[in-house]
TORKOL-4160 file (C-alpha; in steps of 0.2 Angstrom, whole numbers, padded with zeros to 4 digits, m for minus):
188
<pt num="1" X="0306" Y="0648" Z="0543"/>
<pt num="2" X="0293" Y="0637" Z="0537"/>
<pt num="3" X="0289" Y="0618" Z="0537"/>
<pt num="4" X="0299" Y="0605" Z="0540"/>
<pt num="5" X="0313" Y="0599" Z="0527"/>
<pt num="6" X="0308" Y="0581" Z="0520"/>
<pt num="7" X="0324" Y="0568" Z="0513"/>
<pt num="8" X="0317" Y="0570" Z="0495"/>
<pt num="9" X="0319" Y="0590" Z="0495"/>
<pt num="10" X="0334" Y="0589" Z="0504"/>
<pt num="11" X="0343" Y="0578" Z="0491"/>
<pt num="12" X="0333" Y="0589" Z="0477"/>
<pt num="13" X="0344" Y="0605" Z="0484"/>
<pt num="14" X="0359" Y="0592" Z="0487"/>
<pt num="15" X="0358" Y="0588" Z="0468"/>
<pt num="16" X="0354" Y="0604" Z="0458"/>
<pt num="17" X="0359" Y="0619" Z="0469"/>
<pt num="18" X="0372" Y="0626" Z="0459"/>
<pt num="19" X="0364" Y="0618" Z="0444"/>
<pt num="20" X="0348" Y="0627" Z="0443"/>
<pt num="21" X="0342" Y="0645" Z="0447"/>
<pt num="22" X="0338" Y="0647" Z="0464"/>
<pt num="23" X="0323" Y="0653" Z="0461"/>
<pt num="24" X="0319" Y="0636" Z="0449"/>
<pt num="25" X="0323" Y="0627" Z="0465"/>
<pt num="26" X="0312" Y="0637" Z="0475"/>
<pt num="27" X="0296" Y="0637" Z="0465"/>
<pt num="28" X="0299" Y="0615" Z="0459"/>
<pt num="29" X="0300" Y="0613" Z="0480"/>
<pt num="30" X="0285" Y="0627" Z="0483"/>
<pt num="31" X="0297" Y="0634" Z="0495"/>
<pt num="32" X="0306" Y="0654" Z="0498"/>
<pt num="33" X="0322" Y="0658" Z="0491"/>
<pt num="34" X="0332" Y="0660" Z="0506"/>
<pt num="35" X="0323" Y="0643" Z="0514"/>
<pt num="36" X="0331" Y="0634" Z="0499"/>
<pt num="37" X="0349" Y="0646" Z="0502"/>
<pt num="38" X="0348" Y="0639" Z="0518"/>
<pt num="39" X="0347" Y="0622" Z="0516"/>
<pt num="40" X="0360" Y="0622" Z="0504"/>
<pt num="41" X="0372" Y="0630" Z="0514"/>
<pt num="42" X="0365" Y="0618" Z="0527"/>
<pt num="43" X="0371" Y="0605" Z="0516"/>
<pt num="44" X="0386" Y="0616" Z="0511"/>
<pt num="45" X="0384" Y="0615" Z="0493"/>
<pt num="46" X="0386" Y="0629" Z="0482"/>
<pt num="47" X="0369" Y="0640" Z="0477"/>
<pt num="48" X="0380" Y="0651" Z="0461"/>
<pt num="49" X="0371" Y="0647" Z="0446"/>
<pt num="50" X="0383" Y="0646" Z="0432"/>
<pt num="51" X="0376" Y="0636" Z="0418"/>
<pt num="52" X="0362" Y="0643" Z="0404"/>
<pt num="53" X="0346" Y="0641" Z="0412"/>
<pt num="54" X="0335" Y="0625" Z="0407"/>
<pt num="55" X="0316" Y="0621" Z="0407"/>
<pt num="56" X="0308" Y="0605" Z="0408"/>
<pt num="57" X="0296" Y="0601" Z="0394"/>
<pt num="58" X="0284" Y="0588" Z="0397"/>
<pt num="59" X="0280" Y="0585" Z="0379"/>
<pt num="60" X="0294" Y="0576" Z="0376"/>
<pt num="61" X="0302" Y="0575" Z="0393"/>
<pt num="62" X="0317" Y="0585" Z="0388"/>
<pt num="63" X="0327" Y="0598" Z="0396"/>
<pt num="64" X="0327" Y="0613" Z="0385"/>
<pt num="65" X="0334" Y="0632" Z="0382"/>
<pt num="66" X="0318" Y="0640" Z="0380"/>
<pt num="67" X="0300" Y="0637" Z="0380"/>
<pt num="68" X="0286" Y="0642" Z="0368"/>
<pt num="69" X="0271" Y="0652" Z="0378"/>
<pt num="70" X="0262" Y="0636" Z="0377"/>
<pt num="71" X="0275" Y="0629" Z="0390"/>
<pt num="72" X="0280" Y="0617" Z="0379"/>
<pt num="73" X="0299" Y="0617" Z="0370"/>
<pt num="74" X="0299" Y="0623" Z="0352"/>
<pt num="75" X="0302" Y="0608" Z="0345"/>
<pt num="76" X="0288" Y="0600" Z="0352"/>
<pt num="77" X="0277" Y="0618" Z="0347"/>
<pt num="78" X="0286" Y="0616" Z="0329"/>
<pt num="79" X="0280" Y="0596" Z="0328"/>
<pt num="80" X="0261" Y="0601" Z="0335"/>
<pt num="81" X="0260" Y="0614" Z="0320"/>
<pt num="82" X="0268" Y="0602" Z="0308"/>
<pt num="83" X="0252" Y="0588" Z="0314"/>
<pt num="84" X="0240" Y="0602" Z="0308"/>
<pt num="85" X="0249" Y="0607" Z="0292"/>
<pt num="86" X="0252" Y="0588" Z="0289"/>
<pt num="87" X="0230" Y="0585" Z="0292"/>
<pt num="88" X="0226" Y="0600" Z="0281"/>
<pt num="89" X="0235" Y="0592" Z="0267"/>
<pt num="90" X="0230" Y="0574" Z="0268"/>
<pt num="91" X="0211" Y="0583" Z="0266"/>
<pt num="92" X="0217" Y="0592" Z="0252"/>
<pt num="93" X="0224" Y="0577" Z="0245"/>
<pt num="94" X="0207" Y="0570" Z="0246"/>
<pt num="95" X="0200" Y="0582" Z="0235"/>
<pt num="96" X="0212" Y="0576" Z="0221"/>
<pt num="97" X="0208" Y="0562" Z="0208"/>
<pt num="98" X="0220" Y="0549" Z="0212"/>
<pt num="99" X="0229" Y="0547" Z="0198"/>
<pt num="100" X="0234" Y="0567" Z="0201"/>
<pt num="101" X="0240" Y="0561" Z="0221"/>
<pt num="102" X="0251" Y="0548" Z="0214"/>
<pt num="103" X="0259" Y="0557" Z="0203"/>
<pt num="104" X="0261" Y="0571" Z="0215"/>
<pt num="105" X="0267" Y="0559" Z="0229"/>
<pt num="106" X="0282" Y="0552" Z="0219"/>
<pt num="107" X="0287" Y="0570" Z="0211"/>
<pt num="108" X="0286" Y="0576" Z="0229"/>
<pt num="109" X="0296" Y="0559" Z="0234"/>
<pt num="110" X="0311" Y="0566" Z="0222"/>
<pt num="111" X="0311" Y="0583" Z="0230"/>
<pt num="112" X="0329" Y="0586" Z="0241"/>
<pt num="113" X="0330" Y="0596" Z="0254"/>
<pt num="114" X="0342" Y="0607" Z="0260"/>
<pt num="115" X="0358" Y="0603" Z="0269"/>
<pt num="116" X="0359" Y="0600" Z="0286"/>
<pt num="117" X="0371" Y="0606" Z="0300"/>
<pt num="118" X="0377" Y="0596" Z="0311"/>
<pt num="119" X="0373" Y="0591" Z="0330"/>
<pt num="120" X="0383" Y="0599" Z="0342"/>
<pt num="121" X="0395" Y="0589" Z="0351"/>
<pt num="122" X="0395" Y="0585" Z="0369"/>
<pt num="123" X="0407" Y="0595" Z="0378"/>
<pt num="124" X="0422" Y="0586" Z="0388"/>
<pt num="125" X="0417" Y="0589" Z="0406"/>
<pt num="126" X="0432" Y="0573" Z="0412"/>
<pt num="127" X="0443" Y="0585" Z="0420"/>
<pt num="128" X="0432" Y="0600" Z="0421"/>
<pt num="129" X="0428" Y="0606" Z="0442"/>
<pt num="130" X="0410" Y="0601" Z="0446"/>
<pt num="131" X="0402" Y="0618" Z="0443"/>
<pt num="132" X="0410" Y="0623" Z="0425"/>
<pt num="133" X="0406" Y="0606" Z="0420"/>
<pt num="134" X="0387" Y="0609" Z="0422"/>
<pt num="135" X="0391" Y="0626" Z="0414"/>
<pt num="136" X="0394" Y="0615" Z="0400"/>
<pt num="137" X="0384" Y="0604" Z="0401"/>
<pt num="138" X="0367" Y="0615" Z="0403"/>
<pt num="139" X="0377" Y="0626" Z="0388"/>
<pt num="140" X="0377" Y="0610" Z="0378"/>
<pt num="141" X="0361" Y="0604" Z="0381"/>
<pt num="142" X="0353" Y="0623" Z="0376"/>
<pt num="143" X="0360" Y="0621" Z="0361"/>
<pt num="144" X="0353" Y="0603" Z="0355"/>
<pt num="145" X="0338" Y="0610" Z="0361"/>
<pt num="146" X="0339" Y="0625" Z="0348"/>
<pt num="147" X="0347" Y="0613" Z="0339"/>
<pt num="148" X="0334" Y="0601" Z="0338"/>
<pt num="149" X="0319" Y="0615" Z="0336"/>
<pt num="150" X="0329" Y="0623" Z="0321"/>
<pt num="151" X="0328" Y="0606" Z="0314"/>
<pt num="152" X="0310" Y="0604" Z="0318"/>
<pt num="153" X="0304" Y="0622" Z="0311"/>
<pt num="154" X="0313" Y="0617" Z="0294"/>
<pt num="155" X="0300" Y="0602" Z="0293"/>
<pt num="156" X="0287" Y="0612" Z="0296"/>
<pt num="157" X="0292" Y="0624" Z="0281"/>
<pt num="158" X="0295" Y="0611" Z="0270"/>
<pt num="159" X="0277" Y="0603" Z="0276"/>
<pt num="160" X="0268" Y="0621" Z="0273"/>
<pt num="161" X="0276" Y="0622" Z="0255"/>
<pt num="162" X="0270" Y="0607" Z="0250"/>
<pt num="163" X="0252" Y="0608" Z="0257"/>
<pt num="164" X="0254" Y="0625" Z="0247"/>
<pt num="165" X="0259" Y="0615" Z="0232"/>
<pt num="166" X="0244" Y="0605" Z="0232"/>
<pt num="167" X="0231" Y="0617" Z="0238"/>
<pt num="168" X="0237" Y="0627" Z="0220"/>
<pt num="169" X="0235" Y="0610" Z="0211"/>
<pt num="170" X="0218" Y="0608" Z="0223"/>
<pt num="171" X="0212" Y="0625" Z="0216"/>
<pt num="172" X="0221" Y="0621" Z="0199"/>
<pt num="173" X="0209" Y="0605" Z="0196"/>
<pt num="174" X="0193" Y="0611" Z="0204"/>
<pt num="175" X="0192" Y="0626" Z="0193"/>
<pt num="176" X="0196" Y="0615" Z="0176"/>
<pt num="177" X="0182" Y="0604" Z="0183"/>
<pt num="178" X="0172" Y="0618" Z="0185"/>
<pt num="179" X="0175" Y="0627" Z="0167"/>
<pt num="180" X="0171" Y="0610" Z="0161"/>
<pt num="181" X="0154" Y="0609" Z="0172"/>
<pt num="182" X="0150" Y="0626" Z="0164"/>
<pt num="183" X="0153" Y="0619" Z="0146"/>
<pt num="184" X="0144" Y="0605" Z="0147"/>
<pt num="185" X="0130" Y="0617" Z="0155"/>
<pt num="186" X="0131" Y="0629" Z="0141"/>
<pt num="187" X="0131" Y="0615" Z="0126"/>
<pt num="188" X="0114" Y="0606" Z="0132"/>
């Protein structure tokens, strides 16, 4: 059909046809659909895709179950926001007298958080035929992903609930500073 195959897309087809959509598998090697069916069969390895799809993130260098528009995984997505909550509140932190930061650091310190569910477990893929094994396993590693971006999208919360805390204690302070600005104004 088209060029030549080389050894490194033929073992690419030899190790995830069956594991990955075809059409993954076509667009990684820049290739047709029906070249990459071919070559499988070539090779005689099955191209039925039966595990959840994944995408690669190269954030954090993960498989995961979904991607954020950004093309990043959610987690990744969920820690870049949590980044830009975490600066906005170190500079409204700044704006505090220090006493007022300490105080608020070790009250914030005490603060629990909700409970937190459990990892899923790695399936048993021992005795499981080649395909329903990566069934499971691309299953499995789906759900760590959502997993792991439900976890990191409850840090951002708890981050924008406490750079809303202080920015109230922010806003708090500076109008006292100001009502007392406009007293002393008012005495002299």
């Amino acid at each position: 059909m088209g060029r030549d195959w080389t050894l490194r897309e033929t073992l690419y087809v030899r190790d995830w046809a069956g594991a990955l959509p075809l059409s993954v598998i076509a667009e990684h090697l820049h290739r047709d659909w029906r070249e990459v069916a071919s070559e499988a069969g070539r090779l005689g390895v099955p191209i039925v895709f039966l595990g959840t799809p994944l995408w690669w993130c190269d954030e954090c260098a993960s498989l995961t179950g979904r991607l954020h528009p950004s093309g990043m995984c959610w987690k990744c997505a969920y820690r870049r926001q949590l980044q830009q909550v975490e600066a906005r509140t170190a500079a409204l932190l700044k704006r505090l007298p220090w006493d007022k930061v300490e105080d608020y650091a070790t009250r914030e310190a005490e603060r629990g958080s909700a409970r937190h569910e459990p990892a899923p477990t790695p399936p048993d893929t021992l005795n499981a035929p080649p395909r329903a094994a990566v069934a499971l396993q691309t299953a499995y590693l789906a759900s760590r992903s959502e997993w792991e971006a439900r976890k990191a999208r409850r840090k951002l919360k708890a981050a924008q609930k406490r750079k809303e805390r202080i920015a109230a204690k922010v806003r708090e302070f500076e109008g006292r500073r100001e009502s007392e600005r406009a007293t002393m104004e008012g005495a002299a």
